[in-house]
Biopython code that builds the backbone (N, CA, C, O; Angstrom):
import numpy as np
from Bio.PDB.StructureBuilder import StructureBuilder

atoms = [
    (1, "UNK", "N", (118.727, 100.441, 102.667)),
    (1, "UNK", "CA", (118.097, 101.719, 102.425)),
    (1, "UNK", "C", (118.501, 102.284, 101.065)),
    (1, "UNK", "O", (117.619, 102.640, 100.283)),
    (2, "UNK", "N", (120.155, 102.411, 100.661)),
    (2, "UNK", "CA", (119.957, 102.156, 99.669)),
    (2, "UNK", "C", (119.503, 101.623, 97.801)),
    (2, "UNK", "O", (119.374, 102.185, 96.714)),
    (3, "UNK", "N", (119.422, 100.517, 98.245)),
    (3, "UNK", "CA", (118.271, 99.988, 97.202)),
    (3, "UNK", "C", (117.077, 100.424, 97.143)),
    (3, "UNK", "O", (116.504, 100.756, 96.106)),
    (4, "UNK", "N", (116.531, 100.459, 98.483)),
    (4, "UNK", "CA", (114.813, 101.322, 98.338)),
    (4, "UNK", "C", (114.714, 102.677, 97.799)),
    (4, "UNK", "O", (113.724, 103.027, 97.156)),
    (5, "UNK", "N", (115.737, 103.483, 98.044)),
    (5, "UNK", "CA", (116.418, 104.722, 97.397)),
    (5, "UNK", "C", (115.949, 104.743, 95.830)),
    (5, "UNK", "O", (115.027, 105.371, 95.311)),
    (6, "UNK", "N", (117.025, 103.722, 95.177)),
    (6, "UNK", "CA", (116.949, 103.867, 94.028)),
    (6, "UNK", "C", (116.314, 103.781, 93.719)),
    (6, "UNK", "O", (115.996, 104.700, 92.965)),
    (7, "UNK", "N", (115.218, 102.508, 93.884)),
    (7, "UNK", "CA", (114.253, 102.307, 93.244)),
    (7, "UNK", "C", (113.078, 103.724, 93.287)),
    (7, "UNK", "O", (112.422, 104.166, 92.344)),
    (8, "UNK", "N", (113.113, 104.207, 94.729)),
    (8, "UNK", "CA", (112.210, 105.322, 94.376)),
    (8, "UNK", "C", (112.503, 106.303, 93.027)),
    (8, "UNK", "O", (111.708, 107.159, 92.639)),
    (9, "UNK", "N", (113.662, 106.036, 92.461)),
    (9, "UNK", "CA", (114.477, 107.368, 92.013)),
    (9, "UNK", "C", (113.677, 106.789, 90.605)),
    (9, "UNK", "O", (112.875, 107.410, 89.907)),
    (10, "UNK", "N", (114.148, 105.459, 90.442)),
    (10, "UNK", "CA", (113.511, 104.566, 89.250)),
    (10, "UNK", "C", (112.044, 105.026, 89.012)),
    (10, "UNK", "O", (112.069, 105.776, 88.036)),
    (11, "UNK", "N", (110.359, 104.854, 89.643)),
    (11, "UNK", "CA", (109.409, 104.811, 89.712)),
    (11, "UNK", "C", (108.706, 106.516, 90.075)),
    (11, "UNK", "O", (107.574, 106.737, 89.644)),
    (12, "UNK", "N", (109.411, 107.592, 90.830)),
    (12, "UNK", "CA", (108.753, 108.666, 90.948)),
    (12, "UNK", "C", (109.518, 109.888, 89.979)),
    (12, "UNK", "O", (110.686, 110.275, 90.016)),
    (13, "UNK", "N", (108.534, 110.266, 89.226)),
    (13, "UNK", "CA", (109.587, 111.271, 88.401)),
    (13, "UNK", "C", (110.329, 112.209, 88.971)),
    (13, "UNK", "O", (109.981, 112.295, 90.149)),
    (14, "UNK", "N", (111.300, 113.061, 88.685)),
    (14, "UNK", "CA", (111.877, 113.468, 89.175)),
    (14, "UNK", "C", (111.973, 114.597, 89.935)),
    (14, "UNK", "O", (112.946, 114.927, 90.614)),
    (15, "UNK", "N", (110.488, 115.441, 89.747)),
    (15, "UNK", "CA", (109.593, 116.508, 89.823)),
    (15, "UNK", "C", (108.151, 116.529, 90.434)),
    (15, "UNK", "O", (107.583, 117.268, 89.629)),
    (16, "UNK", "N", (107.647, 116.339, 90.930)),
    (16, "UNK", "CA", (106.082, 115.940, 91.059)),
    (16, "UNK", "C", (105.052, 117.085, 92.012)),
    (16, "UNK", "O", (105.324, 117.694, 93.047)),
    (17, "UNK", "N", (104.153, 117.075, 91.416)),
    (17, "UNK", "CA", (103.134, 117.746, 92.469)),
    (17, "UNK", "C", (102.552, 117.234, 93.857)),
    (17, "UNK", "O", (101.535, 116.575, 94.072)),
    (18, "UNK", "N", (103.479, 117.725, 94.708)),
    (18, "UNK", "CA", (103.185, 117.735, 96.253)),
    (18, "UNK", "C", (102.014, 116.882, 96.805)),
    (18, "UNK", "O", (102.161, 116.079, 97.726)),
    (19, "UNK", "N", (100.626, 117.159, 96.055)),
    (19, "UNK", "CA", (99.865, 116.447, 96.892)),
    (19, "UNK", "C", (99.958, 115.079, 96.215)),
    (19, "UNK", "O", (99.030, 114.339, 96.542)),
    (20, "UNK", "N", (100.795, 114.574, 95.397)),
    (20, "UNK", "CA", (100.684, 113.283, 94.934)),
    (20, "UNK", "C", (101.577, 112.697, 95.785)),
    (20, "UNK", "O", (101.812, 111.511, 95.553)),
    (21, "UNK", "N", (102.176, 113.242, 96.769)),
    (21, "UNK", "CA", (103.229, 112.309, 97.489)),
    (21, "UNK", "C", (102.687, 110.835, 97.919)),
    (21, "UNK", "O", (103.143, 109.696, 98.018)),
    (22, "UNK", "N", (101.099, 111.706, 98.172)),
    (22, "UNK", "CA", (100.550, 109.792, 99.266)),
    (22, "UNK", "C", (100.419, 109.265, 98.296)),
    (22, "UNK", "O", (100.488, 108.159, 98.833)),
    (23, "UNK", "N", (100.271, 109.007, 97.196)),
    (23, "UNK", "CA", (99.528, 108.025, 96.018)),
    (23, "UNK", "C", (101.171, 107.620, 95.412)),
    (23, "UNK", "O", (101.229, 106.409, 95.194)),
    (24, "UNK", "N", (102.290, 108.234, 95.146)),
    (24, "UNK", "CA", (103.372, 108.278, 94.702)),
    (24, "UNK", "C", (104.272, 107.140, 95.486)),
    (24, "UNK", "O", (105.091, 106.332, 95.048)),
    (25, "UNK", "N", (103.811, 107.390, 96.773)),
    (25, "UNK", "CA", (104.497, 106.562, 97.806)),
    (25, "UNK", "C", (104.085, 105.631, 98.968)),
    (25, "UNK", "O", (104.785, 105.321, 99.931)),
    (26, "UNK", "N", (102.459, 105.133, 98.623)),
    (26, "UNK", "CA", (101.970, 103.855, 98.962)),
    (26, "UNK", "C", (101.325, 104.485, 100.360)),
    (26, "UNK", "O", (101.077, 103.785, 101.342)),
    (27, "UNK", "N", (101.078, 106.002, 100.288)),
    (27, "UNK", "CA", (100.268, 106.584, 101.613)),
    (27, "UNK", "C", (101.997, 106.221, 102.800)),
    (27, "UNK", "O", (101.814, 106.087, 104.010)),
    (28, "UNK", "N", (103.255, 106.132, 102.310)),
    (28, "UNK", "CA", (104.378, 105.541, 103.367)),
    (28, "UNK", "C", (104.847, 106.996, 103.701)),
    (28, "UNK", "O", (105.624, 107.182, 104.637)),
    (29, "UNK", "N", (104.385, 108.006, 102.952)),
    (29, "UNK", "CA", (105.165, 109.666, 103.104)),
    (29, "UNK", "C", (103.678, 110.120, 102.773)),
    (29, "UNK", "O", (103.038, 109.791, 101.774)),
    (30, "UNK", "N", (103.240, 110.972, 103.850)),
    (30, "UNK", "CA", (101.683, 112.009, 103.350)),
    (30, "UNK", "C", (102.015, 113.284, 103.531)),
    (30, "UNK", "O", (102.795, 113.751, 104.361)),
    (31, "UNK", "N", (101.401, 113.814, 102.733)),
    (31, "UNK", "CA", (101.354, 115.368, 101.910)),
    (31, "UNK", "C", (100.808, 116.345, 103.624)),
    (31, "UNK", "O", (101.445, 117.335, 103.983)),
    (32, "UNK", "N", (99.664, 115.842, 104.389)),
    (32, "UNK", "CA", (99.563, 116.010, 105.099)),
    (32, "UNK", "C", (100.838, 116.114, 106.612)),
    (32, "UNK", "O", (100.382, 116.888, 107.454)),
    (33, "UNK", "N", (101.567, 115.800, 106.837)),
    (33, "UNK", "CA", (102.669, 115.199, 107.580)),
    (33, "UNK", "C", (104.016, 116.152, 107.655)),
    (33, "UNK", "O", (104.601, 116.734, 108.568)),
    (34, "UNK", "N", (104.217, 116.011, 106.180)),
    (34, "UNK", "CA", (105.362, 116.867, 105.104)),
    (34, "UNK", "C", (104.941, 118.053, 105.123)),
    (34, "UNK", "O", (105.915, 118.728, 104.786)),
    (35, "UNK", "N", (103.719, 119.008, 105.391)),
    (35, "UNK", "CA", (103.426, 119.733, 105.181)),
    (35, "UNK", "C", (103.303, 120.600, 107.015)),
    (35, "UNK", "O", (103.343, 121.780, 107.365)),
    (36, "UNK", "N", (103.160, 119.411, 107.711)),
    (36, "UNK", "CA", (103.580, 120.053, 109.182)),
    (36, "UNK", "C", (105.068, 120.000, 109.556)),
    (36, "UNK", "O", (105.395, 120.657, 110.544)),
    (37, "UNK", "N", (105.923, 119.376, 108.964)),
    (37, "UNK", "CA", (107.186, 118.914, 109.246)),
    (37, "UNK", "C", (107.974, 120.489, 108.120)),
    (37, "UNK", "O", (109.160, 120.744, 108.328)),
    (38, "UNK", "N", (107.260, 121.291, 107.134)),
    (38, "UNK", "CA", (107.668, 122.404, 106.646)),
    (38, "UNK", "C", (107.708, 123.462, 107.539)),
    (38, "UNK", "O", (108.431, 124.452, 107.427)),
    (39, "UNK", "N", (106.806, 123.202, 108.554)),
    (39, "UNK", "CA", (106.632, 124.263, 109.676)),
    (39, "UNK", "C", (106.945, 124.583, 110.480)),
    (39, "UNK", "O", (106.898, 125.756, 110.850)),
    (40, "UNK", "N", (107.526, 123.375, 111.250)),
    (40, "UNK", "CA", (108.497, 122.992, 111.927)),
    (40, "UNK", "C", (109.737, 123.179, 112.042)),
    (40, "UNK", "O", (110.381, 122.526, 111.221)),
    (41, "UNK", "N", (110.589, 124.066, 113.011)),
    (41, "UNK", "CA", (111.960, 124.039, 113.033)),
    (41, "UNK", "C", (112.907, 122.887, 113.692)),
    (41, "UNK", "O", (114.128, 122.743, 113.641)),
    (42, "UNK", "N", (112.370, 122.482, 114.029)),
    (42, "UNK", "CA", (113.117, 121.047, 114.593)),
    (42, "UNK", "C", (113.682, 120.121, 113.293)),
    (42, "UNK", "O", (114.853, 119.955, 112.950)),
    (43, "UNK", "N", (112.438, 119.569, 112.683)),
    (43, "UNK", "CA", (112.700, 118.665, 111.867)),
    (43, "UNK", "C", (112.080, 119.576, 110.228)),
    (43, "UNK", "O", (111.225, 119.195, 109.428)),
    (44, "UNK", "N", (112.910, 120.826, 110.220)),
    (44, "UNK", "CA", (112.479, 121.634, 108.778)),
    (44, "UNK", "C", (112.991, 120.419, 108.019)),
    (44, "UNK", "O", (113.760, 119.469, 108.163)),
    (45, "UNK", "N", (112.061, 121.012, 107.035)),
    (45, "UNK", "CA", (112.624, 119.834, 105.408)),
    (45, "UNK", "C", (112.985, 121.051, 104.427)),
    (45, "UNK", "O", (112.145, 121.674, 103.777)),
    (46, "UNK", "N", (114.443, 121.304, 104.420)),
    (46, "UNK", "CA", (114.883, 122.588, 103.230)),
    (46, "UNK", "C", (114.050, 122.846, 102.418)),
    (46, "UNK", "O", (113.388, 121.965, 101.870)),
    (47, "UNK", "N", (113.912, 124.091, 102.179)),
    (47, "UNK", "CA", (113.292, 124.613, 101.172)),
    (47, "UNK", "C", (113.402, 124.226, 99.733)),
    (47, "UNK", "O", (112.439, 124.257, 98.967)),
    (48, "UNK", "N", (114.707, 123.830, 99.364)),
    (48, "UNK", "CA", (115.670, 123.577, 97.786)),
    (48, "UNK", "C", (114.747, 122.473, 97.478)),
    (48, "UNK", "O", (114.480, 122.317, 96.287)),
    (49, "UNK", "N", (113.871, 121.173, 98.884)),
    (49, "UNK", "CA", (113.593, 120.193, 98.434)),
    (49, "UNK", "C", (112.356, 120.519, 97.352)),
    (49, "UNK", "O", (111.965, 119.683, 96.536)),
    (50, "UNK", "N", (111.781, 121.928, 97.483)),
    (50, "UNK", "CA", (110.097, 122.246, 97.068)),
    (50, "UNK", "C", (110.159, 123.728, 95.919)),
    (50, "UNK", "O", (110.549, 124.885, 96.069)),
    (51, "UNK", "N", (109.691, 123.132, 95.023)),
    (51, "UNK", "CA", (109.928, 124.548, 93.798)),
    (51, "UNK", "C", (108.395, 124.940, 93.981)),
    (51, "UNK", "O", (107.689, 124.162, 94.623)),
    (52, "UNK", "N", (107.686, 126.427, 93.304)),
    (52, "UNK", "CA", (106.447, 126.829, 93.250)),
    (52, "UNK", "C", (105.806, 126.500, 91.973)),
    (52, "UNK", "O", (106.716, 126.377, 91.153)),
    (53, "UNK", "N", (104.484, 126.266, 91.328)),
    (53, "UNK", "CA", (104.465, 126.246, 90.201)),
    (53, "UNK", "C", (103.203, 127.588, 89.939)),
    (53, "UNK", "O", (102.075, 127.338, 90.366)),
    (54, "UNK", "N", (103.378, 128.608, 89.426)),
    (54, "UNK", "CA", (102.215, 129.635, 89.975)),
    (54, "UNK", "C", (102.506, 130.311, 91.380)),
    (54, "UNK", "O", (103.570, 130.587, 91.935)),
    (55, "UNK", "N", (101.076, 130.494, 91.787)),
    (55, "UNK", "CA", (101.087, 131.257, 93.226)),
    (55, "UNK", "C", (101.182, 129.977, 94.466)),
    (55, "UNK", "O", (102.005, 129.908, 95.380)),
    (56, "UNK", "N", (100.045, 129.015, 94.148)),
    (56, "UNK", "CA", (99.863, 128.037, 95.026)),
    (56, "UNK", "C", (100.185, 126.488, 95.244)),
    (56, "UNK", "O", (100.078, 125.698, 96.182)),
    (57, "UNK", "N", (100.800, 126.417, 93.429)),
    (57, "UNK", "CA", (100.919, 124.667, 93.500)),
    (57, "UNK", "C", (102.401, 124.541, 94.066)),
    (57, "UNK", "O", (103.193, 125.415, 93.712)),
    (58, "UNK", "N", (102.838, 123.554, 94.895)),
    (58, "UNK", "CA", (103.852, 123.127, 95.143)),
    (58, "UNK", "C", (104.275, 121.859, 94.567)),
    (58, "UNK", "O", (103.565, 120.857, 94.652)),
    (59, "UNK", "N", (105.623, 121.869, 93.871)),
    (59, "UNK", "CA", (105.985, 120.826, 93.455)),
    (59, "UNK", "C", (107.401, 120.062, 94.459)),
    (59, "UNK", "O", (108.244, 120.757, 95.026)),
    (60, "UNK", "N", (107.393, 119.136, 94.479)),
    (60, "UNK", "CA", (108.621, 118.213, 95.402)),
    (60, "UNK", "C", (109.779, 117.936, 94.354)),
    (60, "UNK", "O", (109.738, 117.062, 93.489)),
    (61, "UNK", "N", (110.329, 118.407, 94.471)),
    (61, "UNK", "CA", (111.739, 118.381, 93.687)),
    (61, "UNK", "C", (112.602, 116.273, 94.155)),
    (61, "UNK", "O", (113.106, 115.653, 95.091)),
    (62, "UNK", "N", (112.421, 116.189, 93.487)),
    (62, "UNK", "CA", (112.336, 113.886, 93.945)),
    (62, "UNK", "C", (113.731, 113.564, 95.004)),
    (62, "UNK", "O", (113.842, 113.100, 96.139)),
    (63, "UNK", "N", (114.730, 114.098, 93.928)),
    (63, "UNK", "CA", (116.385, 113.452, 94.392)),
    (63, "UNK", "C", (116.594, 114.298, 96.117)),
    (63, "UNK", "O", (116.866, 113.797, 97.208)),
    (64, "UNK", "N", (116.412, 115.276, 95.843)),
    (64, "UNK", "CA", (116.512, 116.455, 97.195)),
    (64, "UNK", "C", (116.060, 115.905, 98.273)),
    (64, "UNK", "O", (116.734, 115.451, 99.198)),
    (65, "UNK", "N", (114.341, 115.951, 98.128)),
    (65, "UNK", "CA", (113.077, 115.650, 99.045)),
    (65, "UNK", "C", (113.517, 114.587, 99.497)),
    (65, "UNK", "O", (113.956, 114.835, 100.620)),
    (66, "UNK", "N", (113.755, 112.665, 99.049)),
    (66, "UNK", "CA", (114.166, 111.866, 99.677)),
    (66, "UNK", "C", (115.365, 111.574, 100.062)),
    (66, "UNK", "O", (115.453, 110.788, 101.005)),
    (67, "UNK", "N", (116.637, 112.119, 99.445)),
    (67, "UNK", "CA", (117.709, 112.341, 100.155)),
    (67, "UNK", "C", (117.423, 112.894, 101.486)),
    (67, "UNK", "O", (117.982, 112.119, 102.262)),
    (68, "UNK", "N", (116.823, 113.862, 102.192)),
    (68, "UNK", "CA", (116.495, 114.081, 103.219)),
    (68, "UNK", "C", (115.640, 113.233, 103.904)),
    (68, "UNK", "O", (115.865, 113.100, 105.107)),
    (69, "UNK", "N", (114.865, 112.729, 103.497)),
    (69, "UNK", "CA", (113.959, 111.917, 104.027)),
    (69, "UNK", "C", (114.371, 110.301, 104.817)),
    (69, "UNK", "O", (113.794, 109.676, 105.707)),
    (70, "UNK", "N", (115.708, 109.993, 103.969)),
    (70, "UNK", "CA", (116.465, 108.894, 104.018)),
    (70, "UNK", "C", (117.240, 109.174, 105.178)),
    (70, "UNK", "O", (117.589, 108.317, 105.990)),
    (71, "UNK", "N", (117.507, 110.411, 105.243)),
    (71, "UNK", "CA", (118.831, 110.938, 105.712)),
    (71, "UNK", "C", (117.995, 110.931, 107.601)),
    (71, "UNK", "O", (118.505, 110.642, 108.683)),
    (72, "UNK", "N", (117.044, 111.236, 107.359)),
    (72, "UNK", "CA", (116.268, 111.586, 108.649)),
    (72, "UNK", "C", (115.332, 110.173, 109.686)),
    (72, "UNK", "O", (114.874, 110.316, 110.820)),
    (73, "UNK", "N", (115.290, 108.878, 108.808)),
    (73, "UNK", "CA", (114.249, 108.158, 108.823)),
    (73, "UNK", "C", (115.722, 107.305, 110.028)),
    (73, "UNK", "O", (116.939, 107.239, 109.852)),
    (74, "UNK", "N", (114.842, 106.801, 111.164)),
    (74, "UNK", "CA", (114.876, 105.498, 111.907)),
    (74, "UNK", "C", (114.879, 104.477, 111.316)),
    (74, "UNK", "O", (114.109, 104.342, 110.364)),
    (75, "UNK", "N", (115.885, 103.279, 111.763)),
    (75, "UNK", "CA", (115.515, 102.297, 111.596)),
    (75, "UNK", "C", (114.445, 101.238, 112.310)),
    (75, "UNK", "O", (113.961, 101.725, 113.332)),
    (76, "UNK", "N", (114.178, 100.490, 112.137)),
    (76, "UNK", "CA", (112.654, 99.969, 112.961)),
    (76, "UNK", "C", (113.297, 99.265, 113.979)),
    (76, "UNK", "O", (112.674, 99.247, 115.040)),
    (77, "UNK", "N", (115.119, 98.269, 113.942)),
    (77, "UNK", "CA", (116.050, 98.244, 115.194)),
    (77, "UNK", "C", (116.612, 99.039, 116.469)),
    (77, "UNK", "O", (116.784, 98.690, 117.637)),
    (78, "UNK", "N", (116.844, 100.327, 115.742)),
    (78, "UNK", "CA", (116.929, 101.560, 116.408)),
    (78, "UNK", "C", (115.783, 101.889, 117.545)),
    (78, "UNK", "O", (115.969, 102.048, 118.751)),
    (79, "UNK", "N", (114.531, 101.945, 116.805)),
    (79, "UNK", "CA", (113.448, 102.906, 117.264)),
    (79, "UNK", "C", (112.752, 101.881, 118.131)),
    (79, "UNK", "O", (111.836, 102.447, 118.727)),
    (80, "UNK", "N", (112.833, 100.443, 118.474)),
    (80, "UNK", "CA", (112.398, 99.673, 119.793)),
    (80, "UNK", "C", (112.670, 99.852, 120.790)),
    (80, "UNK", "O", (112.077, 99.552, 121.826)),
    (81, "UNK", "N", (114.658, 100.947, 120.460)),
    (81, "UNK", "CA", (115.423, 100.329, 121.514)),
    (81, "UNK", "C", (114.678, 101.391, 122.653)),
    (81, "UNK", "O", (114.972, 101.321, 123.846)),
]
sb = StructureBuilder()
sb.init_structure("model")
sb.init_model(0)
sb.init_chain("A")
sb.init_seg("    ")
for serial, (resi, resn, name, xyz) in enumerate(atoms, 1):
    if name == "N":
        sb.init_residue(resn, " ", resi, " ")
    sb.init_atom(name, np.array(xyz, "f"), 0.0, 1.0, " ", f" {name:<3s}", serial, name[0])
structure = sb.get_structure()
């Protein structure tokens, strides 16, 4: 998990506009998804991960957003059991 880490860190800038998550990340994380999982108190995704740009654009702050994302994700061994 590590290595896949980095490499994201390598390939997505470090800043990006929100709805580029699916195109950014092979449709593997959707803007759609992330955006019910903000709403959510169970599985909130911190606020620190998402800056505003204006009134309405949201940007994903990179290192934050998948540090959590990593931090939260199953393994595909785990999740059979």
């Amino acid at each position: 998990m590590d290595e896949l880490l980095e490499q994201l860190k390598k390939e997505i800038p470090a800043m990006f506009a929100a709805t580029e998550v699916d195109k950014l990340t092979g449709n593997a994380i959707r803007w759609r998804t992330v955006q019910n999982m903000r709403c959510k108190k169970k599985l909130a995704i911190p606020p620190e991960c998402f800056l505003f740009s204006g009134k309405r654009k949201v940007l994903i702050v990179r290192d934050l957003f998948f540090e959590w994302w990593f931090a939260n994700m199953i393994s595909a061994e785990v999740a059979e059991c």
